[in-house]
VEXDREN-2710 file (C-alpha; in Angstrom, 1 decimal):
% VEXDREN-2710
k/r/px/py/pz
1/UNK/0.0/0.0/0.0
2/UNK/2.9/2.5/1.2
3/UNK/4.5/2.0/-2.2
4/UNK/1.7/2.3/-4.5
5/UNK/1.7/5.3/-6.5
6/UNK/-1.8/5.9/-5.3
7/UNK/-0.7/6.4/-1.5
8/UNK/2.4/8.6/-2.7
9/UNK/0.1/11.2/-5.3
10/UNK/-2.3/11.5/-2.0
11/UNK/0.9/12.0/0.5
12/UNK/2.4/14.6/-1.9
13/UNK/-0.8/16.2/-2.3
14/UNK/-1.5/17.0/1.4
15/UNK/2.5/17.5/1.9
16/UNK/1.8/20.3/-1.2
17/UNK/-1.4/21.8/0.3
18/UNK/-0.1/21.5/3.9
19/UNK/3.3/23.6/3.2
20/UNK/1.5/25.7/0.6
21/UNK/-1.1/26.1/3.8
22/UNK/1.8/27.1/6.2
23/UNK/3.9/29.4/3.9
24/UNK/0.3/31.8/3.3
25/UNK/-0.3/31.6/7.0
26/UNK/3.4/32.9/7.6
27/UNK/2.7/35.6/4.4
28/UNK/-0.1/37.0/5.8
29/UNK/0.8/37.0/9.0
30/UNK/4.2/38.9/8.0
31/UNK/2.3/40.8/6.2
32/UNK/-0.5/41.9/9.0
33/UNK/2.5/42.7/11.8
34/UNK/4.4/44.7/9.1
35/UNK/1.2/47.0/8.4
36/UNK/0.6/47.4/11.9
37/UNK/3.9/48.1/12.6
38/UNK/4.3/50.8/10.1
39/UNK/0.6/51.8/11.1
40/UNK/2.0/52.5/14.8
41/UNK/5.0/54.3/13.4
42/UNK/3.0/56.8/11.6
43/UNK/0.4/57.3/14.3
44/UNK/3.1/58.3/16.6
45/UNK/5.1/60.5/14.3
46/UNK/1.7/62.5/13.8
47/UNK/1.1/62.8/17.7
48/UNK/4.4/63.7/17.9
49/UNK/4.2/66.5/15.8
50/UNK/0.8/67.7/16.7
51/UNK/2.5/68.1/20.4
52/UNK/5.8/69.9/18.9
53/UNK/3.1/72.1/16.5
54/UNK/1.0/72.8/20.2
55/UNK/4.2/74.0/22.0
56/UNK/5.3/76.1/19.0
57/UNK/1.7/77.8/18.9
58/UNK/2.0/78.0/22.5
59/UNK/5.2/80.0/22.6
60/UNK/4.1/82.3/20.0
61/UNK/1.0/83.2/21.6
62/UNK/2.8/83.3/24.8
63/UNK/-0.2/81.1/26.5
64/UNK/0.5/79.9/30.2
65/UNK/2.1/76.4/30.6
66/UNK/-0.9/75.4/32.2
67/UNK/-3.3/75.8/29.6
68/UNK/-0.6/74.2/27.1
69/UNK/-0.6/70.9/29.6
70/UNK/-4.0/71.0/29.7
71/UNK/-5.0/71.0/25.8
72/UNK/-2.4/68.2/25.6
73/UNK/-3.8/66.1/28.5
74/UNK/-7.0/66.2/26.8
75/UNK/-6.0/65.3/23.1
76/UNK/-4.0/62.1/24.8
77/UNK/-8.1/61.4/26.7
78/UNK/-8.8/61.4/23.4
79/UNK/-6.7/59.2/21.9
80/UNK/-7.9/55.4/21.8
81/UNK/-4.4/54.3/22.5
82/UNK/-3.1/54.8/25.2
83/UNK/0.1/57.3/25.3
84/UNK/3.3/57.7/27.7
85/UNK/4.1/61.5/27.2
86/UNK/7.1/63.2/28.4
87/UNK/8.2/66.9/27.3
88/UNK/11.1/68.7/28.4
89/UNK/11.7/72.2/27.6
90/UNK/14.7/74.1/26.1
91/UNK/15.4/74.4/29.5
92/UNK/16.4/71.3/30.4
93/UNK/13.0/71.1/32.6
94/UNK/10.6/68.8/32.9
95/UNK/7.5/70.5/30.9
96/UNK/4.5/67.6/30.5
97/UNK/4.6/64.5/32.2
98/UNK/1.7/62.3/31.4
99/UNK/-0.4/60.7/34.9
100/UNK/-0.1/57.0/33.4
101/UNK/4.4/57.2/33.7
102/UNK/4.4/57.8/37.6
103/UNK/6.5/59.9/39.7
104/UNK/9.4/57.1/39.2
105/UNK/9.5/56.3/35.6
106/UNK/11.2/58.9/33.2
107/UNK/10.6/58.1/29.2
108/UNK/14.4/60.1/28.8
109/UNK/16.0/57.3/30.8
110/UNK/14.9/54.7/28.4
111/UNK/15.9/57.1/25.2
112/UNK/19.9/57.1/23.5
113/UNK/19.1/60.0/20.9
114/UNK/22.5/60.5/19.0
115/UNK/23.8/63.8/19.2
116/UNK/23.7/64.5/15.3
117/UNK/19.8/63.1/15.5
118/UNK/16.6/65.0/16.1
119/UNK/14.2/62.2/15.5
120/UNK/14.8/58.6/16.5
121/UNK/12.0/55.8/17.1
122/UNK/12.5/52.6/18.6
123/UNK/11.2/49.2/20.5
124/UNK/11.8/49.9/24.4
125/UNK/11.6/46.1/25.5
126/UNK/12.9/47.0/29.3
127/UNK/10.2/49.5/30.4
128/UNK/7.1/48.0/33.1
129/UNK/7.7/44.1/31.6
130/UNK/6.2/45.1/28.5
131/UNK/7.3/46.5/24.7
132/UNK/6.7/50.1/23.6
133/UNK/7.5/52.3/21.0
134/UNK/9.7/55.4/21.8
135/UNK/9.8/58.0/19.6
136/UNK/12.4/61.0/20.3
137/UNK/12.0/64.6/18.6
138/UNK/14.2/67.6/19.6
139/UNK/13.4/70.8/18.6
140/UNK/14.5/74.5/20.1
141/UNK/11.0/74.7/22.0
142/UNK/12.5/71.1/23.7
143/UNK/12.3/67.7/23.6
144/UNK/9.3/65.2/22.8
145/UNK/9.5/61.8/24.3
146/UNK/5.9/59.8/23.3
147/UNK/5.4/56.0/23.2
148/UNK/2.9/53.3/22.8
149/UNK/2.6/49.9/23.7
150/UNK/3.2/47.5/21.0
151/UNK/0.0/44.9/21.9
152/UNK/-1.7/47.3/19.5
153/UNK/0.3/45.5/16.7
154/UNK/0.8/41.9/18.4
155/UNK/-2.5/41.3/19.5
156/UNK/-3.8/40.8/16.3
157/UNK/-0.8/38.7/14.9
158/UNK/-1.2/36.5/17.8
159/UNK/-4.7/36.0/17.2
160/UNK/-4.0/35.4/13.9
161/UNK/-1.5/32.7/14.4
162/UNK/-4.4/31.2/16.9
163/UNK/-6.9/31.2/14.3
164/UNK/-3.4/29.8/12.1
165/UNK/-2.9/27.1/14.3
166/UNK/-6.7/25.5/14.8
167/UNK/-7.3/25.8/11.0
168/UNK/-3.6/24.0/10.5
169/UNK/-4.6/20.5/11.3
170/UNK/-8.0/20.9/9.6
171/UNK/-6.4/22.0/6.5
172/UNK/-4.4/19.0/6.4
173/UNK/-7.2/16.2/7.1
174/UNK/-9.3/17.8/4.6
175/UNK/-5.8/17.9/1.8
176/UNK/-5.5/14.3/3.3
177/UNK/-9.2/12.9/2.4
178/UNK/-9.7/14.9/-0.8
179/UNK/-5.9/13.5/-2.2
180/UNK/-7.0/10.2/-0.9
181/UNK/-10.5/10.6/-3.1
182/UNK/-8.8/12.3/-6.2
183/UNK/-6.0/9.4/-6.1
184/UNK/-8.7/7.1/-5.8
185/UNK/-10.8/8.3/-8.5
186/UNK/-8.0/9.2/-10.9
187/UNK/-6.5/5.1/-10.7
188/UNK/-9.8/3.6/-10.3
189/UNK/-9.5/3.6/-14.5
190/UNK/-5.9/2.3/-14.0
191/UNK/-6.8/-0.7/-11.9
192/UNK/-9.9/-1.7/-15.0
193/UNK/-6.9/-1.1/-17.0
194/UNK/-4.8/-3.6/-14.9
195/UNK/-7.9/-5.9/-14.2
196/UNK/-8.9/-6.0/-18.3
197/UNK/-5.2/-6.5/-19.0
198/UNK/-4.6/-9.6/-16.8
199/UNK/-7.6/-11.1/-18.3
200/UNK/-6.2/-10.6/-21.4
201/UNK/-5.1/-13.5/-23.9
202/UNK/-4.6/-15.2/-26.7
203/UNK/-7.8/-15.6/-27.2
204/UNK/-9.2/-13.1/-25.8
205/UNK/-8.0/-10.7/-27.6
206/UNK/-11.5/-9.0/-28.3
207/UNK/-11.6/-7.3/-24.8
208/UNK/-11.8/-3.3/-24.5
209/UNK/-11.7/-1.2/-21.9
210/UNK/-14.4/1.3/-21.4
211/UNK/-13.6/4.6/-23.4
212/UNK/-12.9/7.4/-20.7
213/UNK/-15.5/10.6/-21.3
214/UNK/-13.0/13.4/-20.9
215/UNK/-9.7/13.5/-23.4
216/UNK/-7.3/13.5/-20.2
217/UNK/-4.2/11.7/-20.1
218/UNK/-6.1/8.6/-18.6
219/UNK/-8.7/8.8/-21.7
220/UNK/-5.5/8.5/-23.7
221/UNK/-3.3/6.3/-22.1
222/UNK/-7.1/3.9/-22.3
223/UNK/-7.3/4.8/-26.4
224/UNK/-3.8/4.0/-26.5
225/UNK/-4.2/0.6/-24.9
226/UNK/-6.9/-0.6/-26.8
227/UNK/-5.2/0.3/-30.0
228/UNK/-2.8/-1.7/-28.8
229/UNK/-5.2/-4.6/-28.3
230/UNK/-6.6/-4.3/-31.6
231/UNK/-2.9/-4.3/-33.5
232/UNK/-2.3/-7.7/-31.3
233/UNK/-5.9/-8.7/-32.4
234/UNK/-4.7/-8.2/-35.9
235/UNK/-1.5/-9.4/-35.7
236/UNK/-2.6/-12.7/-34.5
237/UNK/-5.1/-13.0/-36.1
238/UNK/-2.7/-12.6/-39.4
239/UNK/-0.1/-14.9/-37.7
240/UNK/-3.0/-17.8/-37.5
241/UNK/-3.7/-17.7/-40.8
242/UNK/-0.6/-17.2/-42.0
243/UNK/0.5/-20.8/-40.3
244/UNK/-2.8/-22.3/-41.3
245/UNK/-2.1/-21.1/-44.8
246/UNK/1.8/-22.4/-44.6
247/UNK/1.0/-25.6/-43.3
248/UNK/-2.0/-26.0/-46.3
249/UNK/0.5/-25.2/-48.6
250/UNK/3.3/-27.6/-47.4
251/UNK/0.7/-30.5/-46.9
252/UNK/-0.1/-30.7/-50.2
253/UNK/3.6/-31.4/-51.4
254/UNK/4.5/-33.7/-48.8
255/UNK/1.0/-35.9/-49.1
256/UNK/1.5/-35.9/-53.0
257/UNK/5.1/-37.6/-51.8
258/UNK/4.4/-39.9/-49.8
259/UNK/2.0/-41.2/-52.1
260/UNK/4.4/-41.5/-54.8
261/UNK/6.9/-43.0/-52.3
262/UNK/4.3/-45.3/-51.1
263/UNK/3.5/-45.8/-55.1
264/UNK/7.4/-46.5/-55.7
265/UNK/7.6/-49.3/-53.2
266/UNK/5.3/-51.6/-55.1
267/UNK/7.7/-54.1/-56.5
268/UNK/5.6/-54.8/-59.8
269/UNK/6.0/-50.6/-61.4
270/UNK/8.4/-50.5/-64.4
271/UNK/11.7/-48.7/-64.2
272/UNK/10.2/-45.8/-66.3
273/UNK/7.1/-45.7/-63.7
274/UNK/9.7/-44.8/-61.3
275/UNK/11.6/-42.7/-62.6
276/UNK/8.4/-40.7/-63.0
277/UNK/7.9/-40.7/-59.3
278/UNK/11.5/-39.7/-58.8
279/UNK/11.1/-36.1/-61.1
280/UNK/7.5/-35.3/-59.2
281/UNK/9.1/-36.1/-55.7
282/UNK/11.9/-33.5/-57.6
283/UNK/9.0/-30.9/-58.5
284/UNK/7.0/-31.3/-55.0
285/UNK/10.5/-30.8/-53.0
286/UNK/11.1/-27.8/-55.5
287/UNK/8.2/-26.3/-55.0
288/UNK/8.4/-26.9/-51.2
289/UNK/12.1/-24.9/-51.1
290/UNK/10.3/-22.3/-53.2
291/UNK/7.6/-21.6/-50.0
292/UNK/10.0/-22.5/-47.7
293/UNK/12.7/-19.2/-49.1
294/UNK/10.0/-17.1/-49.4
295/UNK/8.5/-17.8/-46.1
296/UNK/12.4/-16.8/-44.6
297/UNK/12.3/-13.9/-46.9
298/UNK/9.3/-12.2/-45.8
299/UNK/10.0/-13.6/-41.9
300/UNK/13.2/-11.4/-42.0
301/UNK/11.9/-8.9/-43.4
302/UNK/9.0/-8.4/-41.1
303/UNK/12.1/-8.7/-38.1
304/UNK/14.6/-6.6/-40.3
305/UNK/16.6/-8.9/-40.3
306/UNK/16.8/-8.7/-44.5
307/UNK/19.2/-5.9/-44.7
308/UNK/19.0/-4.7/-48.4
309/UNK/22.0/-2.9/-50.1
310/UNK/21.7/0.9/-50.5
311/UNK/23.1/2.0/-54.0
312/UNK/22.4/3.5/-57.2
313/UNK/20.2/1.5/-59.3
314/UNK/19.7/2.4/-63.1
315/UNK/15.8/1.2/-63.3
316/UNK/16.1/1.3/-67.1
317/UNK/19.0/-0.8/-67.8
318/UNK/17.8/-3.3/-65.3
319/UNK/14.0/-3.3/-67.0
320/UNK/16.1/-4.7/-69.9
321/UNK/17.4/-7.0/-68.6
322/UNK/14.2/-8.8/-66.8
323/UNK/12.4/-7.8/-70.5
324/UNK/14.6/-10.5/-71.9
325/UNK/13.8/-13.1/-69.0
326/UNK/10.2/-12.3/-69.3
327/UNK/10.2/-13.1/-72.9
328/UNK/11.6/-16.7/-72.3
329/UNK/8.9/-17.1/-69.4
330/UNK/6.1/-15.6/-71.5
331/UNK/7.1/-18.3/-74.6
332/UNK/5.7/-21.2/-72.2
333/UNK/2.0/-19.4/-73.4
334/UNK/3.3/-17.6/-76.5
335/UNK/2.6/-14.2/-75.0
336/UNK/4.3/-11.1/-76.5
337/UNK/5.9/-8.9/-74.1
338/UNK/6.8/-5.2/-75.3
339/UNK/8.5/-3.2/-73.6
340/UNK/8.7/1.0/-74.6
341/UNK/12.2/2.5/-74.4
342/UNK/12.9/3.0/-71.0
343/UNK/14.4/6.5/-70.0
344/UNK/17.2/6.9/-67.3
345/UNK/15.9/6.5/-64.1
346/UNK/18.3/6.1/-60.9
347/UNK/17.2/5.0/-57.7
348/UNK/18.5/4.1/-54.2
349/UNK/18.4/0.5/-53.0
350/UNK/18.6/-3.1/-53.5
351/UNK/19.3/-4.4/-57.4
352/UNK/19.0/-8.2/-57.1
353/UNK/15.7/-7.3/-54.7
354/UNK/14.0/-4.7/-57.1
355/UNK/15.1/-7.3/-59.8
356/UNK/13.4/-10.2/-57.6
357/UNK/10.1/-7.6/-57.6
358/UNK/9.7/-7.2/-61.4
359/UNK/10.2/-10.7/-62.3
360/UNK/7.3/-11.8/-59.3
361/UNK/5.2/-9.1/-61.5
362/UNK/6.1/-10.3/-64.7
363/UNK/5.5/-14.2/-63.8
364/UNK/1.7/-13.2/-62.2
365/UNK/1.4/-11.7/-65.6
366/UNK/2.5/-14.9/-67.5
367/UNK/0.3/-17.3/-65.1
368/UNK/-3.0/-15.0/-65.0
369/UNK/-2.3/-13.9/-68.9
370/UNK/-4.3/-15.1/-72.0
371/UNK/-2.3/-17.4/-74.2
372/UNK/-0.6/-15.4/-77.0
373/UNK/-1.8/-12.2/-75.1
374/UNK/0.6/-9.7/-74.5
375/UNK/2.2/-8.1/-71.6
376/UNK/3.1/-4.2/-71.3
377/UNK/6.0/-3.2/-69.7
378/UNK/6.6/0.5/-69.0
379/UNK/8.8/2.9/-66.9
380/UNK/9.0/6.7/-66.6
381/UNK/9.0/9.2/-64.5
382/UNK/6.3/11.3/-63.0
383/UNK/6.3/14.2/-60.5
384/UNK/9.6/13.1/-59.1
385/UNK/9.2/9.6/-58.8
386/UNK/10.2/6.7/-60.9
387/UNK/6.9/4.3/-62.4
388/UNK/7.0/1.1/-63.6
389/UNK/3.9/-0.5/-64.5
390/UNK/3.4/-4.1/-65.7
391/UNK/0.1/-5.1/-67.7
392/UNK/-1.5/-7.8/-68.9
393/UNK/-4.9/-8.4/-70.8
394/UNK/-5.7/-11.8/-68.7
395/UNK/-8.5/-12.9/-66.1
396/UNK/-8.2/-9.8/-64.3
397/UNK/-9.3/-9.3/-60.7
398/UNK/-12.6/-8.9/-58.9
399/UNK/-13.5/-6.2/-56.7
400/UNK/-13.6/-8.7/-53.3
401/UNK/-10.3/-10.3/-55.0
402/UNK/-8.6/-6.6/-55.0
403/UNK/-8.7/-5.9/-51.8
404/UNK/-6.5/-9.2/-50.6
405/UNK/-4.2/-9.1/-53.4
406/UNK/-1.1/-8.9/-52.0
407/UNK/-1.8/-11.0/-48.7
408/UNK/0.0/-13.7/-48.2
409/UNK/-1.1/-17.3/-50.0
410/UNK/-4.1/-15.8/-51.1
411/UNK/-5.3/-16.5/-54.8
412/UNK/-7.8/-15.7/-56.5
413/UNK/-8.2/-19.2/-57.9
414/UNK/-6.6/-22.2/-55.9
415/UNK/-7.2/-24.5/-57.7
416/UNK/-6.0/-23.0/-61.5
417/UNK/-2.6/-21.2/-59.1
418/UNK/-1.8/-24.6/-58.2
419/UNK/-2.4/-25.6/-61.7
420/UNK/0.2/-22.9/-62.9
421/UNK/2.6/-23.2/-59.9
422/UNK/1.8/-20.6/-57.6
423/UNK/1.2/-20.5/-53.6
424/UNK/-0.1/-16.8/-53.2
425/UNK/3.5/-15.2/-52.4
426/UNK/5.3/-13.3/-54.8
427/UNK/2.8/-10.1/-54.9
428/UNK/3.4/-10.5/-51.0
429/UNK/7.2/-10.7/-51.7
430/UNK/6.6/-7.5/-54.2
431/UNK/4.7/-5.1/-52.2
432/UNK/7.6/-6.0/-48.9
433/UNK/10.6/-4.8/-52.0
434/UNK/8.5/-2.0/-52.8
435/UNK/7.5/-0.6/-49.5
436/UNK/11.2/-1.5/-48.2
437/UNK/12.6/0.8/-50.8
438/UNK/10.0/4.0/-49.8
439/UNK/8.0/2.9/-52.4
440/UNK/4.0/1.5/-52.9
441/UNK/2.6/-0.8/-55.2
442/UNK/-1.0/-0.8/-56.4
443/UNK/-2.9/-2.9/-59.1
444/UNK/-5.7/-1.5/-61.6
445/UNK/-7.8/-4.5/-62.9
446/UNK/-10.8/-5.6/-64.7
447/UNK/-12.4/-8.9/-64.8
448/UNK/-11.8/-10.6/-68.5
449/UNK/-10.2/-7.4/-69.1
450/UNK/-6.6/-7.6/-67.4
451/UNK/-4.7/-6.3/-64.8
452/UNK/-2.2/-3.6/-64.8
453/UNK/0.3/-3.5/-61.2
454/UNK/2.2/-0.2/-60.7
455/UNK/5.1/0.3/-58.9
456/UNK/6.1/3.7/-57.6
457/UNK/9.8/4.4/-56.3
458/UNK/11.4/7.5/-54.9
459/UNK/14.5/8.9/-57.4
460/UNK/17.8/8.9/-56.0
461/UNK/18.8/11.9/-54.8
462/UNK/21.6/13.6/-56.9
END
């Protein structure tokens, strides 16, 4: 539990809320004491002055002392906080001092005015047990000792921190709860994840997990995950009928074998009844080498493990030279095979594989082909890109048929592909060369009307 990423997300979450919690309370409270403080400052530098301005007026309108004391006794009744007044006068007499000091304390006693200062205020921890602020102002009519006590200011932080401290551990059991809930609810999608996922198999493969309503990183990592699924779906599914398919197509060689074996151990055949076993054992174990090389061919290639050469390629000199092995192919049926004059066309990759890809085309178009038909063969380039196209005027291909053309072992007739030699791989073998090189491969057909594959290839840069 301690080391689930749950438990951490909601620890973290009231650690966050907690220190964000304490580092406002301490802002504030800075904040507060600093206002007040300044607050204090101000109110005694204006009751300082108002008592300097009183003596001044007093002195020019030559008004008794005791009037003077009086109209400053009454503006400290006044005031709502209470005051500790002292005045001296030029003199070097005691002028004012307020009732609240007493006959013992002395405000001057407490005050360290430097000599090239008039004004000074300051904290007077020392005086009755209790702070105060001192403020000092000499003038020529005397000296102005005033202070306050500083609970004005540090009631209210205390308080504060009070009200600080009670909502502290309230603060933290509601971040504690609410990160408990919003881990909860954010991985209770993760655990269907982790619950759908270790039901998952093989064959169950057609399991989904709930789409999430809001596009959030769980909706995606969910999409992403049953992408997933569905690519594995796919993938096996391919894979099972790709070894059904295999296993179809080497059956039928090794059944047609052992019954020619089995045929060959009558004693009564003739010598030239065996020999005819021997050459279709030899065509059966042919054709079984064939599937078996193309089955490692497109196996490495789907691993990468077929690493094809990069180099320049001259497409038309090697269109040539597969025009003149298509010709001998085509003869089997008397097809014609023309080819226009290829341009020059250089491309990057593999010769012996882009060579391997047009004869695969060229012999689909010999097996599907009309005898004495005729096969196109054409390459130029267009928009950048090399073309080759290879047409015939066979069978052609259905709509249903197009769409699986180039999977692997399908035909579109078993039975006449057998017939002719073929087990549903070379298109498979031609789209893998073509899509290897950066290239894609397409077909264009028409039933009784003929086919017509195109290969597109990027040129080589210069």
């Amino acid at each position: 539990m301690f080391r689930s990423i749950r438990f951490r997300l909601a620890l973290w979450y009231t650690i966050v809320v907690a220190t964000t919690f304490v580092f406002v309370s301490l802002a504030i409270y800075e904040y507060i004491n600093r206002t007040l403080s300044a607050s204090l400052d101000q109110t005694i530098t204006n009751e300082v002055r108002w008592i300097i301005t009183r003596l001044e007026k007093s002195k020019l309108r030559s008004e008794s002392r005791q009037t003077t004391r009086e109209d400053i006794f009454e503006h400290a009744g006044f005031f709502p906080v209470k005051e500790y007044i002292e005045i001296w006068d030029s003199n070097g007499t005691l002028f004012y001092h307020s009732a609240n000091l007493g006959d013992e304390d002395t405000l001057a006693a407490y005050a360290h005015l430097p000599l090239d200062q008039t004004f000074q205020i300051s904290t007077i921890t020392t005086f009755r047990n209790h702070d105060i602020r001192l403020a000092v102002q000499k003038t020529p009519v005397g000296s102005v000792f005033l202070a306050m006590p500083t609970e004005s200011i540090t009631a209210p932080g205390n308080q504060l921190l009070r009200i600080f401290a009670w909502l502290g551990p309230l603060v933290i059991i509601v971040a504690a709860v609410g990160g408990a809930y919003l881990a909860r609810k954010s991985f209770s999608k993760i655990n269907q994840v982790i619950d759908i996922a270790q039901r998952i198999t093989a064959d169950r493969l057609y399991d989904r997990i709930p789409e999430h309503p809001t596009d959030d990183e769980i909706g995606k990592i969910i999409s992403t995950f049953n992408d997933m699924i569905s690519r594995l779906d796919a993938s096996f599914t391919q894979m099972k009928q790709f070894s059904a398919d295999a296993s179809h197509e080497l059956r039928t060689p090794l059944t047609v074998m052992r019954s020619q074996l089995e045929t060959a151990l009558n004693s009564k055949i003739t010598h030239l009844e065996l020999k005819k076993i021997i050459a279709n054992c030899l065509d059966e174990t042919l054709r079984m080498s064939a599937i078996i090389e193309n089955l490692l061919l497109l196996a490495k290639g789907d691993t990468g493990q077929d690493h094809l050469k990069q180099e320049k390629v001259d497409l038309g000199k090697l269109i040539r030279e597969t025009y003149d092995e298509s010709v001998i192919i085509a003869s089997q049926k008397s097809i014609t095979v023309t080819l226009d004059s290829p341009p020059h066309v250089i491309v990057s990759g593999d010769e012996q594989r882009l060579h391997q890809m047009l004869l695969n085309l060229i012999d689909n178009a010999v097996k599907y082909g009309r005898d004495r038909g005729t096969i196109f063969l054409r390459l130029n380039k267009e928009d950048g890109m090399a073309k080759i196209r290879v047409a015939d005027d066979g069978i052609g291909i259905s709509e249903h048929d197009m769409a699986r053309i180039f999977d692997r072992f399908y035909r579109v007739d078993r039975a006449r592909s057998r017939e002719l030699g073929g087990v549903g791989l070379g298109l498979s073998i031609a789209k893998w060369i073509a899509e290897t090189h950066g290239g894609t491969i397409g077909v264009a057909s028409k039933v009784d009307k003929g086919s017509e594959f195109t290969v597109i290839l990027p040129l080589s840069p210069q």
